[in-house]
TORKOL-4160 file (C-alpha; in steps of 0.2 Angstrom, whole numbers, padded with zeros to 4 digits, m for minus):
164
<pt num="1" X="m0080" Y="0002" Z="0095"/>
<pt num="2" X="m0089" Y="0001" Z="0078"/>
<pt num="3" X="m0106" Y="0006" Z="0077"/>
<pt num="4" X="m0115" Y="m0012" Z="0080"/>
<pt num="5" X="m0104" Y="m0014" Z="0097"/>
<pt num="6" X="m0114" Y="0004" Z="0103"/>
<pt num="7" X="m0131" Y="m0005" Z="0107"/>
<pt num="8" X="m0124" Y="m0023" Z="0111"/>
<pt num="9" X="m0125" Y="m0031" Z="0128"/>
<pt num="10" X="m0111" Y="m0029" Z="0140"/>
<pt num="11" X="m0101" Y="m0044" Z="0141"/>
<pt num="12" X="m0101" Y="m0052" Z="0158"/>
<pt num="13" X="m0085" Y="m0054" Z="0169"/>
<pt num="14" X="m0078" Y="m0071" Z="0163"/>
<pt num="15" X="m0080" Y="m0067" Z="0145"/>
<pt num="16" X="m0073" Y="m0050" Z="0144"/>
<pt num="17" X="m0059" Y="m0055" Z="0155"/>
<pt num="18" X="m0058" Y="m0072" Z="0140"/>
<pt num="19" X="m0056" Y="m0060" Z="0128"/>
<pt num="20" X="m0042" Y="m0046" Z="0136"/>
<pt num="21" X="m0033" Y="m0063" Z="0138"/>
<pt num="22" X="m0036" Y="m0066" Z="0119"/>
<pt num="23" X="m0031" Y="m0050" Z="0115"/>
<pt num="24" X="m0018" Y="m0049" Z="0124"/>
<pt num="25" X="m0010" Y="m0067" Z="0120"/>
<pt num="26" X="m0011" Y="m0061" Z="0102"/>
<pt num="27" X="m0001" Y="m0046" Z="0106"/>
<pt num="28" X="0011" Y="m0058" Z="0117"/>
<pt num="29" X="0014" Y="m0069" Z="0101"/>
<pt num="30" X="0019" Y="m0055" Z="0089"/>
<pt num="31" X="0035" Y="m0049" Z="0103"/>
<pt num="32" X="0040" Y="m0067" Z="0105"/>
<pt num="33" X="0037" Y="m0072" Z="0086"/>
<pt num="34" X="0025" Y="m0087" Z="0094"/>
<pt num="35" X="0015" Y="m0092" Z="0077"/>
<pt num="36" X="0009" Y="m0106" Z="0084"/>
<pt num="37" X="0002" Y="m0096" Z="0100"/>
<pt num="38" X="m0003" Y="m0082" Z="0087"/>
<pt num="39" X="m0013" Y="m0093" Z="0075"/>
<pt num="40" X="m0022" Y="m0098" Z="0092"/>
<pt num="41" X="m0029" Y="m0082" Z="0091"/>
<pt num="42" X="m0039" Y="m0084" Z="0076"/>
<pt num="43" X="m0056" Y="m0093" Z="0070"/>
<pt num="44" X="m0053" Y="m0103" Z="0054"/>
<pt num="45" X="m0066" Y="m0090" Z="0042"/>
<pt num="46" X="m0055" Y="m0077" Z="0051"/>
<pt num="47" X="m0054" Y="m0059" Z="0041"/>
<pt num="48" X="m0040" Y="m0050" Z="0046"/>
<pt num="49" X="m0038" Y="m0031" Z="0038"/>
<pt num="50" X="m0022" Y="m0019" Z="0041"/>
<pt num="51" X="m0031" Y="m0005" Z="0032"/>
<pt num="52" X="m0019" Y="m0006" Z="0017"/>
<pt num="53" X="m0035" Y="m0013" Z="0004"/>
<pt num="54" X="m0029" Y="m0031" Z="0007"/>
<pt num="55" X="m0040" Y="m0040" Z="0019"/>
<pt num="56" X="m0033" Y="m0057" Z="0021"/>
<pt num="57" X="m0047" Y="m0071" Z="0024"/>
<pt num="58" X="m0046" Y="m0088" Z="0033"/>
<pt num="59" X="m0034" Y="m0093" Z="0045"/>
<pt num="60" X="m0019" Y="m0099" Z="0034"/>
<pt num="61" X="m0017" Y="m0086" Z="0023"/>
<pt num="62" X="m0018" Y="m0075" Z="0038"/>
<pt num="63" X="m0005" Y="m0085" Z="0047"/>
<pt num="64" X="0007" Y="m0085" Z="0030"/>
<pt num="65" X="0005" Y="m0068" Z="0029"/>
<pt num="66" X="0008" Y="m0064" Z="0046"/>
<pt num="67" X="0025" Y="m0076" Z="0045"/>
<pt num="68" X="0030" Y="m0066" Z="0029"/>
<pt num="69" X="0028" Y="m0049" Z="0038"/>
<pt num="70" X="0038" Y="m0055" Z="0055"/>
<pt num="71" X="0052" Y="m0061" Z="0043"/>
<pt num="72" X="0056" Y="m0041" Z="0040"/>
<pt num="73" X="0055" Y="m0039" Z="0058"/>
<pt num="74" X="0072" Y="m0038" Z="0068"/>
<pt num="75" X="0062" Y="m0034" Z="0084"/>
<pt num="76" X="0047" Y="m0029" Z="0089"/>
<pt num="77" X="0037" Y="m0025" Z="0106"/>
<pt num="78" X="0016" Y="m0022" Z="0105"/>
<pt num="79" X="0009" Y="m0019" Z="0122"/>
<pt num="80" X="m0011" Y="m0017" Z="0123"/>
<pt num="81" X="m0019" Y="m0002" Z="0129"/>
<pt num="82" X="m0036" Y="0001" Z="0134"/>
<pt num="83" X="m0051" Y="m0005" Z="0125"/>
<pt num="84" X="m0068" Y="m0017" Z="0127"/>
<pt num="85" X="m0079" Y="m0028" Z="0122"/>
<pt num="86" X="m0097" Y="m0030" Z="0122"/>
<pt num="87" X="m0108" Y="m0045" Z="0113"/>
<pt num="88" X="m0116" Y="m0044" Z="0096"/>
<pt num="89" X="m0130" Y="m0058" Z="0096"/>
<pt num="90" X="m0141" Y="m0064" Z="0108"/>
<pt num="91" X="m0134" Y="m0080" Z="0109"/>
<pt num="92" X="m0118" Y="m0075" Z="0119"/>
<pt num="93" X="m0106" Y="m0083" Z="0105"/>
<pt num="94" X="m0101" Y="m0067" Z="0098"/>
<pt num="95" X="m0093" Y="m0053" Z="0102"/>
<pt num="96" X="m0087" Y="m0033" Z="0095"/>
<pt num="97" X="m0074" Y="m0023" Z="0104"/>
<pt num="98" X="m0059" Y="m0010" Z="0103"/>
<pt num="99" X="m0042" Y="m0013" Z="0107"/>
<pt num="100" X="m0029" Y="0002" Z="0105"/>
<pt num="101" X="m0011" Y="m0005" Z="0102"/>
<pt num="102" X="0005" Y="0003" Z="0104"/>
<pt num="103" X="0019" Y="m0007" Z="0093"/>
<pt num="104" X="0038" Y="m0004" Z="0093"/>
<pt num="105" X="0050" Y="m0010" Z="0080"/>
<pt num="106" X="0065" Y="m0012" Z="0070"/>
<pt num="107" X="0065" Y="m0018" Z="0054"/>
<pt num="108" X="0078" Y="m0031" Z="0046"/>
<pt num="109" X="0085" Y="m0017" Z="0039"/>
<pt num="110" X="0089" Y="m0008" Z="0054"/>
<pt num="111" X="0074" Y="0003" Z="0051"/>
<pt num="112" X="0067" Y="0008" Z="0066"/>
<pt num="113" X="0047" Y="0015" Z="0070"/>
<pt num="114" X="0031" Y="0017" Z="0080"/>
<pt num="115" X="0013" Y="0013" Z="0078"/>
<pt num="116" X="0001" Y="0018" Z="0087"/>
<pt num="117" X="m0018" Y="0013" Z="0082"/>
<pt num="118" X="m0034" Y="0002" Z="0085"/>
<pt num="119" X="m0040" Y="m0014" Z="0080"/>
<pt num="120" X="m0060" Y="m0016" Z="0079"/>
<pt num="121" X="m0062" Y="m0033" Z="0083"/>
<pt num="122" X="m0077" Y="m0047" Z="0080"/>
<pt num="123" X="m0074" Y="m0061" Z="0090"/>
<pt num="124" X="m0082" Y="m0078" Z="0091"/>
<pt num="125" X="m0083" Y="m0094" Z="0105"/>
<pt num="126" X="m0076" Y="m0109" Z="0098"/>
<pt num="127" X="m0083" Y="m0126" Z="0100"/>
<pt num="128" X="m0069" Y="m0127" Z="0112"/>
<pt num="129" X="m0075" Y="m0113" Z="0125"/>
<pt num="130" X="m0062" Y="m0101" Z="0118"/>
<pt num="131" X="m0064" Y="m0084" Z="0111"/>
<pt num="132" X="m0055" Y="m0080" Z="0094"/>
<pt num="133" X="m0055" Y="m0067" Z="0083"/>
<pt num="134" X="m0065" Y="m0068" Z="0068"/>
<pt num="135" X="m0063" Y="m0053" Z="0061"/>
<pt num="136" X="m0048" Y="m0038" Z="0065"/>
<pt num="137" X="m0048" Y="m0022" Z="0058"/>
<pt num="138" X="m0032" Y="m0010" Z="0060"/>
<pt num="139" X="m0036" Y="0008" Z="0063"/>
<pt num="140" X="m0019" Y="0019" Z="0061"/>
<pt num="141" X="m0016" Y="0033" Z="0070"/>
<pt num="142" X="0001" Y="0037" Z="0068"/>
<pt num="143" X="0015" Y="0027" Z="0059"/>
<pt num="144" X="0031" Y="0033" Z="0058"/>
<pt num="145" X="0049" Y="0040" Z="0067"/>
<pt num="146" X="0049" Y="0036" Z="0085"/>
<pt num="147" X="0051" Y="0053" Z="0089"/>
<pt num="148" X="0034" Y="0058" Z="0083"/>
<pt num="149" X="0039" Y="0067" Z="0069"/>
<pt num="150" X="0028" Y="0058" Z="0055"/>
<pt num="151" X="0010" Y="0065" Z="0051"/>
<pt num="152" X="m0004" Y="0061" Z="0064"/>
<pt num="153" X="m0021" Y="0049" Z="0055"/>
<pt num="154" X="m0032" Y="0054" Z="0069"/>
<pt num="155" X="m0033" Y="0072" Z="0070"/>
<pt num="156" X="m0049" Y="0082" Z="0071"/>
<pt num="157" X="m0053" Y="0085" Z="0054"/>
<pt num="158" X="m0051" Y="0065" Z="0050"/>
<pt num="159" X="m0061" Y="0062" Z="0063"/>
<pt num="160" X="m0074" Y="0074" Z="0061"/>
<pt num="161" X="m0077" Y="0066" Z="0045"/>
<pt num="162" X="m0079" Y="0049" Z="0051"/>
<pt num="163" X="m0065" Y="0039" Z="0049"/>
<pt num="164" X="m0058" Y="0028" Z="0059"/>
């Protein structure tokens, strides 16, 4: 998780289990191309990064640029791996956590490739009672040929030096 999430407080069972249902409804939404379900997903001051320079803020640009990037999308499957949450204030609204993703897809083009990497997430309660993401950071481990035959991101040199 990133480094504020290391001393927060452990989330309790129905707000942990809130958010793997967030995180996995997200995830959910991008294999059935679901933008209303995916926009769900996100508060409206919502920050969302893919590591590429370009951080998209507030939930309509994020849900336009999201739209644009399925568009080249012929198929894809992202299934959720491990990961956890803990809170971030003392007031129980917000919340950090680590999600690793796995993603499988073929591009438009016929393209076809891997991801496999982590989100760093801030979450928020809405006024509703529902956790949503106020922030998502992609962390890219390896992107590339299904067969693995592209460069890793995460080997022990990066790491070593702090990245990701």
């Amino acid at each position: 998780m990133n480094d504020r999430a290391v001393t927060a407080t452990p989330l309790g069972t129905d707000d942990l289990v809130a958010i793997q249902r967030l995180v996995h409804r997200y995830s959910e939404a991008v294999v059935l191309r679901d933008g209303e379900q995916w926009a769900d997903c996100w508060a409206d001051d919502a920050t969302w990064d893919l590591g590429r320079g370009r951080p998209v803020h507030g939930k309509p640009a994020i849900v336009e640029f999201w739209r644009s990037a399925m568009a080249g999308m012929k198929a894809v499957v992202q299934m959720v791996h491990n990961g956890d949450a803990n809170h971030d204030t003392v007031d129980g609204d917000r919340a950090v956590g680590r999600w690793f993703v796995d993603e499988r897809y073929c591009r438009a083009n016929g393209e076809r490739g891997m991801l496999l990497a982590h989100y760093d997430d801030a979450y928020l309660r809405h006024t509703d009672g529902k956790w949503r993401f106020s922030s998502r950071s992609l962390f890219v481990h390896y992107h590339g040929a299904p067969d693995l035959s592209a460069e890793f991101q995460n080997t022990a040199e990066r790491l070593a030096g702090g990245h990701g």
